[in-house]
N, C-alpha and C positions, 0 to 999 in steps of 0.2 A: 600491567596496570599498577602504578605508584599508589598507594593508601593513604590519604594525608591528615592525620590525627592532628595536626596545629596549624589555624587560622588565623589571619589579620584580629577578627572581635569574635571574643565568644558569644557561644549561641544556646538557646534553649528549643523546645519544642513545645508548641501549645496543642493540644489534640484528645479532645472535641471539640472545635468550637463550630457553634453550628450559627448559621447566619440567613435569619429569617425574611424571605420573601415578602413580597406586597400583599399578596395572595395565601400568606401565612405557609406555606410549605418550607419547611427549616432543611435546609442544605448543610450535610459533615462536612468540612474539612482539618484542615491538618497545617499548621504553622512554624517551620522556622525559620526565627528572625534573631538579631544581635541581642544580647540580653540588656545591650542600656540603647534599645529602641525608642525609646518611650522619651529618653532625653534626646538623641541622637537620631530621628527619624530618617529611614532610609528609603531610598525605592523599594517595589512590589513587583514580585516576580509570578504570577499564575499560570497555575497549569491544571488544567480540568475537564476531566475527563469520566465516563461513562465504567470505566475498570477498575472500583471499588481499592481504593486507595490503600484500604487497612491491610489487603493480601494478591487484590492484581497485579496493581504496579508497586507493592511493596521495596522489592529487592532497586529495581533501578529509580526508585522516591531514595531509598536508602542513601544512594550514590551519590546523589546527584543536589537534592536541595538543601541538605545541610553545606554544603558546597558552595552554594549561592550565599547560604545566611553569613557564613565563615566570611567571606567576602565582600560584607555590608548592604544584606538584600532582605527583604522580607519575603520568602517564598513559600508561595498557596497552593497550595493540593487540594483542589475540592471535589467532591461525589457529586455527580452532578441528578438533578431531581429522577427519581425512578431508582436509584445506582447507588451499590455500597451502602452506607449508612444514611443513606440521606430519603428525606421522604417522597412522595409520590409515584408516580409512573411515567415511565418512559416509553411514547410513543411511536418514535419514529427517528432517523437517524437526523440532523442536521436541522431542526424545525426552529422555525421562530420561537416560537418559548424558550428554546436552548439559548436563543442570543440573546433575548429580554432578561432569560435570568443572570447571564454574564453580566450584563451593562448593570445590572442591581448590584451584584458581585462586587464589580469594580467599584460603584458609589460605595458602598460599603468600609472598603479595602479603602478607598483615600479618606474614610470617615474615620481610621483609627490613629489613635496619637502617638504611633510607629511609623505610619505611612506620611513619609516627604509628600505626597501626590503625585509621583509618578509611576507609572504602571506597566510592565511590560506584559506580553504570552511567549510562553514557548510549550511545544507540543507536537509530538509524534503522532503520524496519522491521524486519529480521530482529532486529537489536541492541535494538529497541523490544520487540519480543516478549521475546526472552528475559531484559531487564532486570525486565520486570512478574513472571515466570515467577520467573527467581530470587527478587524480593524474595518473593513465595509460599512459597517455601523457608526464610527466615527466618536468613538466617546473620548472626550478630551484627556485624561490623564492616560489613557493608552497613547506613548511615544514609539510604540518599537515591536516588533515581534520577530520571536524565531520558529520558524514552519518549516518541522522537517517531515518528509516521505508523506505530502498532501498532496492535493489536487486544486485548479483553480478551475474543473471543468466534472461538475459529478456526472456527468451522461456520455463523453466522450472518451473520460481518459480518471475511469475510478471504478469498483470492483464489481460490477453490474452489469457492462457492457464495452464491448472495444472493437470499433469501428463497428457500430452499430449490432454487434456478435453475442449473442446472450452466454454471459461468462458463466460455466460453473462457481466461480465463486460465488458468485450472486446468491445463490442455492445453499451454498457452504458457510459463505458469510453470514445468512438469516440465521442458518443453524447454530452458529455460536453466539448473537445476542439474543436470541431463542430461547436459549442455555442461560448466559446471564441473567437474562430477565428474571428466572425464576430461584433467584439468590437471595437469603435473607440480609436482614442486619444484624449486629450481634448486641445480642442482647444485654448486652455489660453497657455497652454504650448508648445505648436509643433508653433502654429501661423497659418497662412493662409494654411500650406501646408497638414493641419488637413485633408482635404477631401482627397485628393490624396492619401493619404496613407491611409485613410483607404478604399479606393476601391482600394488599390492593395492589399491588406488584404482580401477583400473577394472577388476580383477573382481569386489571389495565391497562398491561402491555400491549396485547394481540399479539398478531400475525406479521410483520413484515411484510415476508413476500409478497404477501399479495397485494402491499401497494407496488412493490417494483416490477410484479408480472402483468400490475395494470395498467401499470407507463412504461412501454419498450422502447416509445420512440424520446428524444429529447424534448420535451412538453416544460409546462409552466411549473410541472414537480423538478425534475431534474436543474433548472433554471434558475431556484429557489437556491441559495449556498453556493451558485455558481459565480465567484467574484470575477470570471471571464466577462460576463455580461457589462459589466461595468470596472474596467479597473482603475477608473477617476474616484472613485469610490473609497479608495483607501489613500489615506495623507501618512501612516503612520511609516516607520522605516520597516520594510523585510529585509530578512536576511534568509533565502529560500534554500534550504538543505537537501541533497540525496545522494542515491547511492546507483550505479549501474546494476548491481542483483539485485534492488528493489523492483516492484512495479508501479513508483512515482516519483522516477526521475525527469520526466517529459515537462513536467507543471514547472520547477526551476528557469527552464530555457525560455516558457512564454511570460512565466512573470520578471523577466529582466528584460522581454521583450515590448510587455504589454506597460507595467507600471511606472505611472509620473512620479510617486515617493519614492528616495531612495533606496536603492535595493542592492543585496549581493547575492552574489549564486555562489552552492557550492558541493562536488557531486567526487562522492570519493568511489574507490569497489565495495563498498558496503552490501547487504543485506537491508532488512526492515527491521533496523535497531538505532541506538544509539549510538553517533559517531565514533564514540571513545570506548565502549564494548563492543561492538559491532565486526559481524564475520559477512564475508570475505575481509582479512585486514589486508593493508598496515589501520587499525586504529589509531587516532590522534589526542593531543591536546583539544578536545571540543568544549570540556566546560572553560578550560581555559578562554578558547575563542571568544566562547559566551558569554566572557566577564571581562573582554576588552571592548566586545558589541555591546552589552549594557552600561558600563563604564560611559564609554563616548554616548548616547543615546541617552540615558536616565540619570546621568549625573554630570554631564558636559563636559566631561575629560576628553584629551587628545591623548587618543589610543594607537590613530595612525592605520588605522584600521578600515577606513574611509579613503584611504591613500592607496591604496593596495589596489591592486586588476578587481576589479567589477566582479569576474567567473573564474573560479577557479576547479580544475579537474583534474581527476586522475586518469591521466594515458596510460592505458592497460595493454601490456604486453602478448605477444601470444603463447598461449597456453595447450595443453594438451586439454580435451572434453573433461570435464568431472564432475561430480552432483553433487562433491562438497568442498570449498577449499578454504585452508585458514588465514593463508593470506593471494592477494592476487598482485603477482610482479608489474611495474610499473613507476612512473616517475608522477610527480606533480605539474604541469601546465597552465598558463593562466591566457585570460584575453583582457582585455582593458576595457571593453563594452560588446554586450553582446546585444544582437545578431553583428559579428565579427566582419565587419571589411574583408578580414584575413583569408577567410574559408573560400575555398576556389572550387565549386561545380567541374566533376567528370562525369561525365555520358558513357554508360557503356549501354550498348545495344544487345539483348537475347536474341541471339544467333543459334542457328542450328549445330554449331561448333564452339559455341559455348559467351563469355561475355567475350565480347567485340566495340571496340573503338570505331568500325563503321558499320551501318546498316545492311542488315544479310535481307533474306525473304524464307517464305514458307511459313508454314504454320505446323502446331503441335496441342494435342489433347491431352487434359488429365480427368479423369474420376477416381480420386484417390476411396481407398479401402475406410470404415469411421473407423480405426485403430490408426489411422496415421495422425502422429503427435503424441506417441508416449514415453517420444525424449523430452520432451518440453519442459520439465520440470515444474513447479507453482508457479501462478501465474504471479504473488508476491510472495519470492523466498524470503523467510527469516533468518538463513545463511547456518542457523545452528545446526542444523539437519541435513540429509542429503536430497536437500528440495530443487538445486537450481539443472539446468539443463545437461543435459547428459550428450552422448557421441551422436551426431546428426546421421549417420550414417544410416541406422538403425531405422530411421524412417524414412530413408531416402527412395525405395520402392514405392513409398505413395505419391511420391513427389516429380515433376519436371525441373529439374538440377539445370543450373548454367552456372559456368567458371570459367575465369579466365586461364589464360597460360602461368605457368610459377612466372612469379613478379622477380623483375630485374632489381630494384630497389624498395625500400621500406613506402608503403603508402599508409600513412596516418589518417582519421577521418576523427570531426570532432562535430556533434550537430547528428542532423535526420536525413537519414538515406530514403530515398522517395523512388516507386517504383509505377512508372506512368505505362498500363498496360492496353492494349487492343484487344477485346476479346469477345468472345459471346457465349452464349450458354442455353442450353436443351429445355431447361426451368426456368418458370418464372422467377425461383426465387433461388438463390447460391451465393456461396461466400469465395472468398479467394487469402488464402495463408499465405505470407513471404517472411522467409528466413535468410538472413545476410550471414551464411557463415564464413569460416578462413578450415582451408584443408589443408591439413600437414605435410609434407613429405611423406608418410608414412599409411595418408588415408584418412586420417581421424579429421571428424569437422567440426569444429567448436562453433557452438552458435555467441554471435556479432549482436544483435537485436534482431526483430519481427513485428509484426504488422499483421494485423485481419482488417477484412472488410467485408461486410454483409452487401453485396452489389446493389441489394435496392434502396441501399442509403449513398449510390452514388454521388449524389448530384446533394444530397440533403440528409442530417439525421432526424430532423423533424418532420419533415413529408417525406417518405420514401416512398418508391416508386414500382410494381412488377418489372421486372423485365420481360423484351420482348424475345417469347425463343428462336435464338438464328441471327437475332439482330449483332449487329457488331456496337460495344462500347469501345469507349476510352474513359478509362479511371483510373484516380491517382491514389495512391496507395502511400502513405506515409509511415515509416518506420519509426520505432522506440527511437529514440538520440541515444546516441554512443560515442562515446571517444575511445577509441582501439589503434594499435600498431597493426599492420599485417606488415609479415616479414617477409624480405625477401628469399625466392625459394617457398614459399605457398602459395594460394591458389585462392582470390574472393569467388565463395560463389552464391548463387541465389537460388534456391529451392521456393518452387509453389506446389503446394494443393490447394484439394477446395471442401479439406477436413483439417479443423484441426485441436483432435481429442484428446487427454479430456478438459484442454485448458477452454474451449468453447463448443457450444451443443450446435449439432448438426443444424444444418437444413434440412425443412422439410422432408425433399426428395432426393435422393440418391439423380445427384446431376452430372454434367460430362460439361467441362470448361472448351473451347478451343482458343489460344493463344496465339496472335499474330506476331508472328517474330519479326524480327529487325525493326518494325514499328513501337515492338514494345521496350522501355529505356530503364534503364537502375542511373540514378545521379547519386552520387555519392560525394560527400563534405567536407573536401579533403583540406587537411591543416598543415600549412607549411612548418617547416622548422621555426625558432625562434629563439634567439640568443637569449633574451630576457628570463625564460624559465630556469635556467641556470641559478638567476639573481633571487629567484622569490624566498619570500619568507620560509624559514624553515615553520611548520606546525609543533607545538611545546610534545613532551612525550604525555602518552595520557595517562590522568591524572581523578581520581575519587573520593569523593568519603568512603566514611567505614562498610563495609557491606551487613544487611540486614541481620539479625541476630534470631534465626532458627535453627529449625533438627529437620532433617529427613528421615520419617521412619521409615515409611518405604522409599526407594529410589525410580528416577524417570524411566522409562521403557515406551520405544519407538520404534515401529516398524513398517515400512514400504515394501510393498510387493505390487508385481503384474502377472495373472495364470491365464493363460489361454486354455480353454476346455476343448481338447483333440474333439471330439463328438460335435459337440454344439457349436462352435466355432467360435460363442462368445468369449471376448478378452475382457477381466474386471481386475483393476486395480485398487489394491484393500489398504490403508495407512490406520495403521492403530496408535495412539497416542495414550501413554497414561503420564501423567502428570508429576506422581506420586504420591506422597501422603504428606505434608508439610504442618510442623507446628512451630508457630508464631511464638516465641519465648515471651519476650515483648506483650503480650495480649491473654498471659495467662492460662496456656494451653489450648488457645484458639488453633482448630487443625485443619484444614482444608486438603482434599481431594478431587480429583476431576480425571474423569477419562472420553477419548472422542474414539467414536469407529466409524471410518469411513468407507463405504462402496461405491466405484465408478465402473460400471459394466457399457456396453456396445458388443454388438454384432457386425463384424466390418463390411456387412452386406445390406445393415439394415439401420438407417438413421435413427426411426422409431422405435429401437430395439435400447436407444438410451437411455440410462438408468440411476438417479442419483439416490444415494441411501446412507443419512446421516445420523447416528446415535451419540447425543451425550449424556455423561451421568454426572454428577454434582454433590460434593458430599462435604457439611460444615457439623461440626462440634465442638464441643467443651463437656468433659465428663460425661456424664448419661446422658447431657443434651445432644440432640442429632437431627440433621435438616436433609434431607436427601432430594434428589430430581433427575428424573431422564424425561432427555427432548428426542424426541426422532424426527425427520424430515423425509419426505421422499417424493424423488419428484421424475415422473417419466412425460412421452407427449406423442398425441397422434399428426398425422397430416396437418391438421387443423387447430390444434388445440394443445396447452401447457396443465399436467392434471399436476395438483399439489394433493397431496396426504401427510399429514402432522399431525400428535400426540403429546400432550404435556400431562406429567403426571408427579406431585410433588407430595413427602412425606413429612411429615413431624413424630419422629420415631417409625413407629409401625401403623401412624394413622394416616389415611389417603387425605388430604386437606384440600386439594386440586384436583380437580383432572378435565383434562378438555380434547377436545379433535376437531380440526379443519379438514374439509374437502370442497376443493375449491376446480372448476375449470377454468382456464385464461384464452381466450383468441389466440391466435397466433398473430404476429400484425406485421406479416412479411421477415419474420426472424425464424 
């Protein structure tokens, strides 16, 4: 990573400024723009977000928007209401109020005598969401947005649910705005009204979950932020970013399929980071990118950039299984418009000898063990860690495997492997796992992408349906999008259960699938060669501002493990997370600390033996001042029923200031 201490206009930093709602709730943000803005007004670059600016997203704010200002931007960091320094509460992830107060944001933003009037977003995850979300909204000085590792579908394909399959993240993810929720402000900057608002902070928040375990199916909550519903809806330009170790690389390929404003795709080996730090590398020129997309967009330069293939991806080589890699081998690839003319549909048929190019007969049963799935790795790696998917091998005992024969030549796939199955099942209610991996020479099976499907959202994720037991389906099972090489001399193959933990909670009942072979089909996306790739743009080397200016008094400490207990049979997977201890130089000895402990336990005999158990702890000072918090979650479920137990308990020194507990039952509603 290149550091680049000298820019086109110098810049300054404005921060506090806080910027008062209609409703009087004063929102922090954080300002750098050119220092002769004021004569020279520029575009507006926002990014806002919910991870308190002053120490969440600190280090990559660091990077990144001095960057922008250096190269004639005004760029907005704001706390968004509930968050960081800014007042109220936050009640819910993606709520109208969040978008109401953008659109005020933005009036704001073209009300200053820096702001040209034009306006862009850019935002990772949560800042992805809400960039697609506002341009939905349609406020005029918004020309342009970049949305990377989002969703244009919160109920199909975001961290709650995947193919109708109740994600442990879901559970995981409450636990950590859980955790935030009950973060103060600092009191240097808000001033004496510091306490107040943060005890309305944690008595306003609530619960989460329990609005997402009272909507399992795709209802008129999940629908709300979902710019699938309508993507006439947005005039402004996307430019949709991902990574293949992310888990929302999929929303790229339907927003260049779905969207009338102009749009790019662009999907490197990334993790759930930022382009240009970002693990699995190669890392790229991405602010670079981002200031030839705003350039042509917010100040009507020909960047040439709009000329370029539509989609652009990294064709990932084959690799050996790992659960962490710094960079993933591979070339760059492009198409000119996607969904691609180019991509040509193979059929291969589950045969009882494995994938086949014609149709076999017979059939084959799985009831996998609930420990099958603990190579999976997160369900979104952040790539730093040893989070992404591990040797497929390992779970392959819970599984019904099909392969072909070692391939004669390279088949490339670029796009969604789709697996159209015959099957039935003993329970009304069951899920079905597929794993598209490549087996080495040597045995090892790298997983390709995958796919759940919760069977009684066959047909529908909004009305699902019992199954009938005995009866036979046909269901189409669609996989992550992938672009991959298999080489010749290995082996595609396709692994099913009808567990798959602990990236999704069981069914119900401990089921038994049966699988009608040669009826049942894997079509895969396969992508001819193309001279053109040769010719593409090279991407600039990546490129930063200065990085944040702290100390580490204590350093990170991270730990994964899985123990099977010989006796009890249960297997619990533990990840300890400590943060470390961080002071902000910058902020006058501001020190932040956080630690997460995670439990995921199952009995491979016993669905309702599932067990989630999350702890965090939260720690803010300056000298004798001191703010402490631990959040627990826990969440287990019968036949029938999802039980939640949670505990919020907040200090100010050695005084209990907070303390609260939920217990809550949820229906089950076919998941």
């Amino acid at each position: 990573m290149k550091i680049v201490e000298t820019f086109p206009r110098q810049t300054e930093v404005m921060d506090p400024i806080f910027i008062t709602l209609s409703d009087g709730v004063r929102l922090a943000a954080r300002i750098w723009l050119p220092k002769d803005a004021a004569q020279n007004p520029v575009p507006a670059i926002l990014e806002y977000l919910p991870y308190r600016r002053k120490d969440g997203t600190a280090d990559r704010d660091a990077m990144t928007h001095p960057y922008f200002a250096g190269h004639g931007y005004a760029s907005v960091r704001v706390d968004m209401r509930g968050a960081g320094d800014s007042e109220g509460a936050m009640l819910g992830e993606y709520l109208k109020q969040e978008q109401d107060d953008a659109l005020e944001i933005i009036d704001w933003i073209t009300a200053q005598p820096w702001c040209s009037g034009n306006v862009g977003m850019i935002g990772i995850s949560w800042g992805g969401f809400n960039g697609l979300q506002v341009a939905a909204r349609r406020p005029l000085a918004l020309k342009a947005i970049v949305s990377i590792c989002s969703t244009d579908d919160r109920y199909a394909d975001d961290i709650h649910y995947m193919g109708g399959c109740l994600l442990n993240d879901n559970a995981a993810w409450n636990s950590y705005m859980f955790s935030i929720n009950t973060t103060p402000p600092d009191p240097a900057v808000v001033g004496n009204k510091w306490e107040q608002v943060w005890r309305d902070r944690l008595t306003g928040s609530g619960m989460w979950l329990t609005d997402w375990l009272e909507h399992q199916t795709r209802d008129d909550f999940y629908k709300h932020g979902s710019v699938c519903e309508n993507f006439d809806d947005i005039e402004a330009a996307v430019y949709a970013v991902g990574g293949w170790a992310d888990g929302y690389s999929n929303a790229v390929f339907r927003l260049l399929a779905g969207l009338k404003s102009p749009v790019k795709g662009l999907v490197g080996p990334w993790a759930h980071k930022y382009p240009h730090f970002a693990e699995p590398g190669p890392a790229i020129g991405f602010l670079q990118e981002c200031i030839r997309w705003w350039n042509h967009w917010l100040k009507g330069e020909e960047t040439g950039i709009m000329d370029e293939p539509q989609l652009r991806c990294w064709m990932q080589d084959p690799v050996p299984p790992r659960t962490y890699f710094a960079e993933r081998p591979g070339r760059w690839v492009a198409e000119a418009s996607w969904p691609s003319p180019r991509i040509e549909d193979r059929v291969l048929h589950l045969n009882a000898g494995g994938l086949e190019a014609a149709a076999g007969s017979g059939t084959r049963t799985i009831s996998s063990p609930m420990d099958t799935g603990l190579m999976a790795g997160q369900w979104c790696p952040h790539g730093l860690d040893p989070d992404q998917p591990g040797d497929q091998r390992n779970d392959a005992g819970g599984c019904l495997t099909f392969e072909t024969e070692p391939l004669d030549e390279t088949v490339e796939i670029l796009g969604a492997s789709v697996l159209e199955l015959e099957l039935a099942s003993d329970k009304p209610v069951a899920m079905v796992a597929a794993c598209l991996n490549e087996v080495l020479p040597d045995g090892a099976a790298t997983r390709i992408s995958y796919g759940l499907l919760n069977l009684t959202h066959r047909d529908s994720h909004e009305h699902p349906e019992p199954l009938e037991p005995g009866k036979t389906y046909r269901v189409r099972l669609q996989l992550n999008e992938a672009g991959h090489s298999f080489a010749p001399g290995h082996k595609i193959q396709v692994a099913l259960s009808n567990v798959y933990w602990p990236i999704a909670w069981p069914s119900p009942e401990k089921a038994t699938l049966m699988i009608a072979l040669g009826a049942s089909t894997l079509t895969l996306p396969v992508r001819p060669a193309s001279d053109a790739d040769a010719g593409l743009r090279p991407f600039d080397p990546p490129e930063s501002a200065a990085p944040l200016d702290k100390a580490m008094e204590e350093p990170p400490f991270y730990t994964w493990s899985f123990e099977r207990d010989m006796i009890s049979g249960a297997v619990t997977q533990h990840q300890w997370f400590d943060e470390g201890r961080t002071v902000y130089n910058e902020h006058n000895g501001w020190t932040v600390a956080s630690t997460h402990d995670e439990y995921l336990s199952v009995h491979p005999d016993d669905p309702n033996s599932a067990k989630l158990d999350i702890t965090w702890t939260e720690d803010f000072s300056r000298g004798p001042w001191q703010i402490t918090s631990r959040t627990q979650t826990v969440l287990t479920s019968t036949e029938t029923h999802f039980v939640l137990v949670a505990r919020m308990e907040a200090r100010l020194g050695d005084e209990v200031v907070h303390s609260q507990a939920w217990e809550r039952e949820f229906p089950r509603q076919l998941v």
